[in-house]
VEXRONU-454265 format. One record per residue (C-alpha): residue in three letters; x, y, z negated. Coordinates in steps of 0.2 Angstrom, whole numbers, plus 2048, in hexadecimal, padded with zeros to 3 digits. Each point is the difference from the previous one (the first is absolute). Example, Ala and Ser with C-alpha at 12.3 -4.5 7.8 and 13.67 -1.06 7.14 Angstrom:
<pts>
+------+------+-------+-----+
! code ! east ! north !  up !
+------+------+-------+-----+
!  Ala !  83E !   7EA ! 7D9 !
!  Ser !  806 !   811 ! 803 !
+------+------+-------+-----+
</pts>
This chain:
<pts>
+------+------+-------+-----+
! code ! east ! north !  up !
+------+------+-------+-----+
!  Unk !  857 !   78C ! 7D7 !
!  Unk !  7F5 !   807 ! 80E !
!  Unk !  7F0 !   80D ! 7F9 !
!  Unk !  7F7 !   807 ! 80F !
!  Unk !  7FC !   813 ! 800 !
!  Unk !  7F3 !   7FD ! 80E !
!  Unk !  7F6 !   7F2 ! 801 !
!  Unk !  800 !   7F3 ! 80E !
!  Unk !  7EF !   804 ! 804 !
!  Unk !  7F5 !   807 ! 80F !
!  Unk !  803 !   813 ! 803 !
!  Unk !  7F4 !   80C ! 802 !
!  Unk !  800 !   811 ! 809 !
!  Unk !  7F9 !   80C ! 7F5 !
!  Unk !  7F9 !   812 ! 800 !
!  Unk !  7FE !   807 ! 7EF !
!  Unk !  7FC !   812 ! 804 !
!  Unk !  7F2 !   806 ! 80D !
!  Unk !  7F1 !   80A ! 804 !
!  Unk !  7F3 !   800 ! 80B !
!  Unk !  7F0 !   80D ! 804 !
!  Unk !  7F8 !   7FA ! 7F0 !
!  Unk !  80C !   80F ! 7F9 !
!  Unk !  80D !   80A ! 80B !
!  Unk !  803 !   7F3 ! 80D !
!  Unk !  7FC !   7FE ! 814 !
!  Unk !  7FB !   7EE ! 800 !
!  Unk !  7F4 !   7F4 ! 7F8 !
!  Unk !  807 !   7F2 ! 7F4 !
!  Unk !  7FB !   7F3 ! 80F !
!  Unk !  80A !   80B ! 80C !
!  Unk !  80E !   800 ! 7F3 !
!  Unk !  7FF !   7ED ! 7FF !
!  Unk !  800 !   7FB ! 813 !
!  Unk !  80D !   80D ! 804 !
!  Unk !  80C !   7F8 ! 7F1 !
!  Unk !  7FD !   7EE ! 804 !
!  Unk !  806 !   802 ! 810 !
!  Unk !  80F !   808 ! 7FA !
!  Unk !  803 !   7F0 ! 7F6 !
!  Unk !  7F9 !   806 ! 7EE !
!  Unk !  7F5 !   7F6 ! 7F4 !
!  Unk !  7FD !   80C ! 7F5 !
!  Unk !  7F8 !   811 ! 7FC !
!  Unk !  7FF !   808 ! 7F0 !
!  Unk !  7F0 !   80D ! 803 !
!  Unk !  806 !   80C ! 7F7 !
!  Unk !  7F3 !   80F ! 803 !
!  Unk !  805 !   810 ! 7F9 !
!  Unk !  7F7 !   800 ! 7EE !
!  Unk !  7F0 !   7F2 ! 802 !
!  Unk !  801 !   7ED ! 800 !
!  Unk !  7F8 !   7F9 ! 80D !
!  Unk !  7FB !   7ED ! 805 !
!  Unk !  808 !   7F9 ! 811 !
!  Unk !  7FC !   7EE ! 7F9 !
!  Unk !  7F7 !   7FD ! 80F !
!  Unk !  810 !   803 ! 80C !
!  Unk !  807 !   7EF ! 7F9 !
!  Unk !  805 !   7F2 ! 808 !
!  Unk !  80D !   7F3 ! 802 !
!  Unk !  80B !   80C ! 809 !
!  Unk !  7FE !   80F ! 7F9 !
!  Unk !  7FF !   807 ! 7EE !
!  Unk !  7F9 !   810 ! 7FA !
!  Unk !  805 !   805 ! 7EC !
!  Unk !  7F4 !   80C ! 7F8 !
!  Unk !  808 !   811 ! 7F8 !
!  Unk !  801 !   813 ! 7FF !
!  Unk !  80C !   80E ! 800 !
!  Unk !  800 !   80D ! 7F2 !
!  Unk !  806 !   813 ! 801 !
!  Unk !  806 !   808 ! 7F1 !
!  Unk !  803 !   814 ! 807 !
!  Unk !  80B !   80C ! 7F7 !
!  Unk !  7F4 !   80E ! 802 !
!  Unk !  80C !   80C ! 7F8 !
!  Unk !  80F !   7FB ! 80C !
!  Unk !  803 !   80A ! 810 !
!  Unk !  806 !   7F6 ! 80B !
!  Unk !  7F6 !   7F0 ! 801 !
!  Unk !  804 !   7F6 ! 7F2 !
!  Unk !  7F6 !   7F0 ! 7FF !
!  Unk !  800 !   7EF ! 7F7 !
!  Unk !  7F8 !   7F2 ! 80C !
!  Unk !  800 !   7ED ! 7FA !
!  Unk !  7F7 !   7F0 ! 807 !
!  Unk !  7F3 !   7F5 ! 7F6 !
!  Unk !  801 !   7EF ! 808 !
!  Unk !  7F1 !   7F5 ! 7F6 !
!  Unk !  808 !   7F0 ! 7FE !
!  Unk !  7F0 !   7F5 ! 7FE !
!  Unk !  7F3 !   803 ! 812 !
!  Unk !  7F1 !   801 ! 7F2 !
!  Unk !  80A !   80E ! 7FA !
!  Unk !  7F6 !   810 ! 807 !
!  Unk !  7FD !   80C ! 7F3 !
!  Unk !  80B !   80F ! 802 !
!  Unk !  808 !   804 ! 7EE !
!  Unk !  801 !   812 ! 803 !
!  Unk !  7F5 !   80B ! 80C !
!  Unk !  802 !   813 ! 802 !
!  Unk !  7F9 !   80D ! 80B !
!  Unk !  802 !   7FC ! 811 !
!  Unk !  7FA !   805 ! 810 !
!  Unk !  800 !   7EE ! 804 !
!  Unk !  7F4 !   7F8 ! 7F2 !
!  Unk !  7F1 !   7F5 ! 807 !
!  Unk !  7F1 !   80B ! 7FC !
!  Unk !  7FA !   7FC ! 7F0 !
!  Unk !  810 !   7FA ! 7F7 !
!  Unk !  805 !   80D ! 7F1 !
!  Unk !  811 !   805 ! 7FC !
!  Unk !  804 !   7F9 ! 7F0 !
!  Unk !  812 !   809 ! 7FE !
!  Unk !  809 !   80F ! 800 !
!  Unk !  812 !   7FD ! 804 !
!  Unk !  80F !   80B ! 7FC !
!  Unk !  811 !   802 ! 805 !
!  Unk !  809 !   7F9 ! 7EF !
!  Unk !  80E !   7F2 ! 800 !
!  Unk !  7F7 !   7F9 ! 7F0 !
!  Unk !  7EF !   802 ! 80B !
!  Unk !  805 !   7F5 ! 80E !
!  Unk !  808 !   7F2 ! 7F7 !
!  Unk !  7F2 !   801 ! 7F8 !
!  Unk !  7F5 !   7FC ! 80E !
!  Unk !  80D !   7F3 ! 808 !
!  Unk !  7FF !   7F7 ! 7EF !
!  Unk !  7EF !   800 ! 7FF !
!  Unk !  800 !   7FA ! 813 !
!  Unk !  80D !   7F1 ! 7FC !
!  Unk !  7F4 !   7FB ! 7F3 !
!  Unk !  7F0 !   801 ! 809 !
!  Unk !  808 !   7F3 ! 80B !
!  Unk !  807 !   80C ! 810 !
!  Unk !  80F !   7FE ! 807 !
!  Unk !  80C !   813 ! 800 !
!  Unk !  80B !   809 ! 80E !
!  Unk !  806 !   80F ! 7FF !
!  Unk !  800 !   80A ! 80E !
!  Unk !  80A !   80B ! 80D !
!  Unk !  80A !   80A ! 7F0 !
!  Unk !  807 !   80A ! 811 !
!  Unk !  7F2 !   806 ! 807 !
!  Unk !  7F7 !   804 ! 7F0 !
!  Unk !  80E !   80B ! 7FB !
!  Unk !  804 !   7F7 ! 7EF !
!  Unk !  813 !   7FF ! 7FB !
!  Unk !  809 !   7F7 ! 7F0 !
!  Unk !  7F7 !   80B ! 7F3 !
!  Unk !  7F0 !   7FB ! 805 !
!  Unk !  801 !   7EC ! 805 !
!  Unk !  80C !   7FB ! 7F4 !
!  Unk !  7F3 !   803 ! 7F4 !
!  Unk !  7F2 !   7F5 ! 809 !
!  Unk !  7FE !   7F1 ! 7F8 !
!  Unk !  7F6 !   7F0 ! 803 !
!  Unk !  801 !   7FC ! 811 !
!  Unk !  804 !   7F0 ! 808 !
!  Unk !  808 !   808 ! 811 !
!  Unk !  805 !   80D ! 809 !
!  Unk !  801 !   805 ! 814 !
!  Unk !  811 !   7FF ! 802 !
!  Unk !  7FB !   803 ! 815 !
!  Unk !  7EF !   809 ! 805 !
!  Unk !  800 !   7FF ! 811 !
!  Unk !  7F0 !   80C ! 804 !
!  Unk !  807 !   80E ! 7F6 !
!  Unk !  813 !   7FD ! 809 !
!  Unk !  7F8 !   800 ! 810 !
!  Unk !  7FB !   811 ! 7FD !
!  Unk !  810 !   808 ! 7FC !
!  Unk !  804 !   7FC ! 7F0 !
!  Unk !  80E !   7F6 ! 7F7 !
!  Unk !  7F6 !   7F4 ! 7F8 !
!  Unk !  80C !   7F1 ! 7FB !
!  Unk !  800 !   800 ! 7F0 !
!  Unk !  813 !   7F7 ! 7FC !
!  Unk !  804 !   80D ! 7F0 !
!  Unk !  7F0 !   801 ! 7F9 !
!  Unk !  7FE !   7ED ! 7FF !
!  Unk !  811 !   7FF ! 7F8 !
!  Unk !  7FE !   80D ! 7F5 !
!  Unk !  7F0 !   7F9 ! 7F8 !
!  Unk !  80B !   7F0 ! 7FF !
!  Unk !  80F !   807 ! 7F6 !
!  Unk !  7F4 !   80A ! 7F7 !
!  Unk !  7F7 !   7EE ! 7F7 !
!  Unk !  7F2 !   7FE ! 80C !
!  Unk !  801 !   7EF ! 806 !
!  Unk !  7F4 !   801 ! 810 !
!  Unk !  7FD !   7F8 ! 811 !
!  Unk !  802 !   80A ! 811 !
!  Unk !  7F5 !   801 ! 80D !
!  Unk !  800 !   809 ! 813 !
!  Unk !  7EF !   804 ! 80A !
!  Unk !  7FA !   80B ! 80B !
!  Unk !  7F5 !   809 ! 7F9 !
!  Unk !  7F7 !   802 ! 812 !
!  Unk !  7F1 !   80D ! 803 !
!  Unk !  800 !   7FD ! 815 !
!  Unk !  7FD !   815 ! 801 !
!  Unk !  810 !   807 ! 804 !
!  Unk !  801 !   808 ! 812 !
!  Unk !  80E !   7F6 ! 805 !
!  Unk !  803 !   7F5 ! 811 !
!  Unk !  7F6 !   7F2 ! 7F7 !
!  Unk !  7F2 !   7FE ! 7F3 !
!  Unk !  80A !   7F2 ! 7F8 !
!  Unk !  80F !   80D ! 800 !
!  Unk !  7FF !   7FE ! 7EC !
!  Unk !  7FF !   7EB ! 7FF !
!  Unk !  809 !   7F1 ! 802 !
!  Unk !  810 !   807 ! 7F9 !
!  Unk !  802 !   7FC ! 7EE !
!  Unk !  7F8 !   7F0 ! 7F7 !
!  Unk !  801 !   7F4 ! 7F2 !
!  Unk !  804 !   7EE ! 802 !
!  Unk !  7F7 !   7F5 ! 7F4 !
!  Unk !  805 !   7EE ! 7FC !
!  Unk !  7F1 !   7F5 ! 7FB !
!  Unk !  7F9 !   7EF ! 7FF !
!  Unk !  7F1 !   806 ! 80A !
!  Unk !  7F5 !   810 ! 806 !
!  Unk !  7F5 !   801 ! 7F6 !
!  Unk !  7F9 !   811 ! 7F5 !
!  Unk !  809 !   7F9 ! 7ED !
!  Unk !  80E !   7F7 ! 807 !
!  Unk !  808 !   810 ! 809 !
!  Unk !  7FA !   80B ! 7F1 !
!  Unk !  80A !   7F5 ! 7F5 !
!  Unk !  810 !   7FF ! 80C !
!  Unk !  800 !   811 ! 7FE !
!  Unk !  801 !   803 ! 7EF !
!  Unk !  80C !   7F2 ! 800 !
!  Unk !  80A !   80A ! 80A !
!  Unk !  802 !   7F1 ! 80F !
!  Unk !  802 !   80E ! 80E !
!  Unk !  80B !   80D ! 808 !
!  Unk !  7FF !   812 ! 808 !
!  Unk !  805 !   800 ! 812 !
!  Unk !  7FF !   80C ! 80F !
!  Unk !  806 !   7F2 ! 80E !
!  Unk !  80B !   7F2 ! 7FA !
!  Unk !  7FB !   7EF ! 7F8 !
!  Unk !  808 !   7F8 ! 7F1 !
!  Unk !  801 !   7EB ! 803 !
!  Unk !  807 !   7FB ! 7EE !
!  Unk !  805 !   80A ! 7F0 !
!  Unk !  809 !   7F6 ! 7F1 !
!  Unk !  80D !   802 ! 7F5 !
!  Unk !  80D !   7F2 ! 7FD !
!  Unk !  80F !   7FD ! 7F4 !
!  Unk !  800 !   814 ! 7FB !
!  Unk !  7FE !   805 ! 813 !
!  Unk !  7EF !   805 ! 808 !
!  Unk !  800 !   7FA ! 813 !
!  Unk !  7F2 !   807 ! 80E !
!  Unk !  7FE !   7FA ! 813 !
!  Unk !  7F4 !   80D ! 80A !
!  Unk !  7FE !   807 ! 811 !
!  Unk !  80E !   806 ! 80B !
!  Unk !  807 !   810 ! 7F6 !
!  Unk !  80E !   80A ! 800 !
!  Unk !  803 !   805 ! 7EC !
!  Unk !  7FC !   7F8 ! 7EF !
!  Unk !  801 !   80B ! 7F2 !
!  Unk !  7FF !   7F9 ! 7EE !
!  Unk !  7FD !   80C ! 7F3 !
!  Unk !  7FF !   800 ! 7ED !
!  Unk !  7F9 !   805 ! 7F0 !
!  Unk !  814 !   809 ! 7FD !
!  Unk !  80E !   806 ! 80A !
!  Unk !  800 !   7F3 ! 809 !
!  Unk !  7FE !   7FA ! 814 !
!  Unk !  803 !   7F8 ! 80D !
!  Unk !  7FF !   800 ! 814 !
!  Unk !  802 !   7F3 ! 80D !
!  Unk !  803 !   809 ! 812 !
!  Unk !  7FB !   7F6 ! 812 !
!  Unk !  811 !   7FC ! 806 !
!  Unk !  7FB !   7FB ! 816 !
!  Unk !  7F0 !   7F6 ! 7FC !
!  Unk !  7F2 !   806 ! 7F4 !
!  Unk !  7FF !   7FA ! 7EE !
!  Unk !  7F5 !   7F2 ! 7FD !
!  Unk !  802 !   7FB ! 7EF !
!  Unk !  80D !   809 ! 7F1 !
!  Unk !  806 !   7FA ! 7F0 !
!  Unk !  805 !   80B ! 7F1 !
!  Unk !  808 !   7FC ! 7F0 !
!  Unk !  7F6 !   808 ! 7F2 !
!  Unk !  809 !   809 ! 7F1 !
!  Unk !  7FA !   7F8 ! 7EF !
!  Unk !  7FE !   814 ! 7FE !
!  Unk !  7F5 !   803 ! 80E !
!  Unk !  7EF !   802 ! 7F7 !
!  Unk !  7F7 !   7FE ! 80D !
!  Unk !  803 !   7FD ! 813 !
!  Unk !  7F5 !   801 ! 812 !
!  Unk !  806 !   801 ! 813 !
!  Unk !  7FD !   80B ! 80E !
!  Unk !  801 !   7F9 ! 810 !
!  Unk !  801 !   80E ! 80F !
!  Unk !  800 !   7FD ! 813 !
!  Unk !  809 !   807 ! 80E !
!  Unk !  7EE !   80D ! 800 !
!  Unk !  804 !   807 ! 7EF !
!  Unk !  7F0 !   7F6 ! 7FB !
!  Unk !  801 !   7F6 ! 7F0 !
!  Unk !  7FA !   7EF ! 7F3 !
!  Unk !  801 !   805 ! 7ED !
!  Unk !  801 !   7F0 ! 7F4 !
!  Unk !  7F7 !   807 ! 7F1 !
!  Unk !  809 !   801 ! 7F1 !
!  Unk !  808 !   7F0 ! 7F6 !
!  Unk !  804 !   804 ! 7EF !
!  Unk !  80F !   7F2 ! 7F8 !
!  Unk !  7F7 !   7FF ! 7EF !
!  Unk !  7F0 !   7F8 ! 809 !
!  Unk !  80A !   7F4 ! 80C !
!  Unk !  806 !   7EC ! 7F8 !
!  Unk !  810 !   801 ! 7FA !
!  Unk !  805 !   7F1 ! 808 !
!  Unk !  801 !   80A ! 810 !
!  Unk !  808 !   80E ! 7FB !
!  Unk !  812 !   7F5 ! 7FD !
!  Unk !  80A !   7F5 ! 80A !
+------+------+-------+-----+
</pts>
């Protein structure tokens, strides 16, 4: 039996992380939305730093903008930087009332804060679960630049995603892929979705404003661009994370998951144990890979790097969710 990973629908490039001068960033959400469009995105998550904002009116049949915000938990007692940072992505476009507003430089005149956050594990899950339930889709963010190790995502819980590449924060000279945190959160009973953005502010004083965009997206597979219909591939998880190559077709078959993609040059499978495998280019680039899958495995998802050291990441499939009829030959 064949079960698609990814369906065989349109795909659609995706931004799920950016800002513009409505908070800390260069350019306008209108000069965020021609400069991606002809870059080949269809999507932009605004996610100003801590205020929703409309961009409804930047719609059309091109082009989608998905409303959100991005929160910022401070360890004020921590001395070198430490700092929690997640997405809300609302998942319904009618969906514009911010759950949680704080003291911002950044609030519209008149809005109140209604919050005080803190810098708790309990705290945070707190305001993810809250966020889930209040209909908003959840990323974590850049764990590398925000100075967070084990102790402190490992107890994070309620988030659908996290950046497993951010692309505004790498560009700036940090290591921001994100392969060990994704895992450990995996082995460690979350079972969530990654994503890769840029996380692009247009400021940086290098040889180009766009010096921080265009170099990490999601893919999104749906029926249609339209606001409910990506929100829902999303929490569906009908995506992957990629800096530069394309996946064509992900199934599994007879207890083996197969993948056909760009030319690349190495695809990794990895697992929920100690378990992996790797397929090497031998002359020509790889364009598609099979590997058997260990009843054992847990869970499975691929990385597919290029000759550029740039990278797709399949989220992660877990065995127990999968037909069983596909899992044996």
């Amino acid at each position: 039996m064949k079960h698609d990973l990814l369906p065989n629908l349109p795909s659609f490039k995706a931004n799920l992380h950016t800002h513009t001068n409505l908070s800390d960033a260069k350019l306008s959400p209108a000069e965020q939305k021609e400069a991606y469009v002809k870059a080949g995105y269809s999507i932009i998550a605004f996610t100003e730093h801590d205020v929703i904002f409309d961009h409804s009116h930047l719609a059309d049949e091109n082009f989608l903008p998905l409303i959100g915000y991005e929160l910022a938990i401070n360890d004020t007692n921590d001395t070198v930087g430490r700092t929690c940072h997640f997405c809300f992505i609302a998942t319904d476009p009618d969906n514009i009332e911010q759950p949680y507003i704080y003291p911002s430089p950044y609030l519209p005149e008149g809005v109140k804060p209604n919050f005080v956050p803190h810098y708790t594990p309990e705290h945070i899950s707190e305001m993810m679960r809250v966020g889930r339930e209040k209909g908003f889709f959840i990323s974590y963010n850049h764990p590398t630049w925000s100075q967070e190790s084990y102790p402190q995502y490992m107890n994070y819980h309620g988030m659908h995603a996290v950046e497993i590449v951010n692309y505004g924060i790498k560009s700036t000279g940090y290591h921001e892929i994100n392969h060990r945190v994704y895992d450990d959160m995996l082995k460690g009973g979350e079972r969530i979705f990654c994503t890769a953005s840029d996380d692009n502010h247009n400021i940086y004083p290098f040889e180009s404003p766009y010096s921080d965009s265009f170099g990490a997206f999601t893919m999104i597979r749906a029926e249609k661009l339209e606001y409910r219909t990506i929100t829902k591939a999303l929490l569906d998880g009908n995506f992957y994370a990629s800096q530069k190559p394309l996946i064509n077709d992900l199934w599994v078959e007879d207890g083996e998951v197969h993948v056909t993609c760009s030319p690349v040059s190495q695809i990794y499978y990895s697992t929920g144990i100690r378990n992996a495998a790797i397929l090497n280019a031998e002359g020509a680039p790889l364009t598609e890979a099979t590997f058997k899958i260990n009843p054992n495995d847990r869970y499975f998802r691929l990385t597919l790097t290029d000759d550029h050291n740039l990278s797709a990441f399949t989220s992660a499939y877990f065995l127990d969710t999968l037909p069983a009829e596909c899992l044996t030959k």
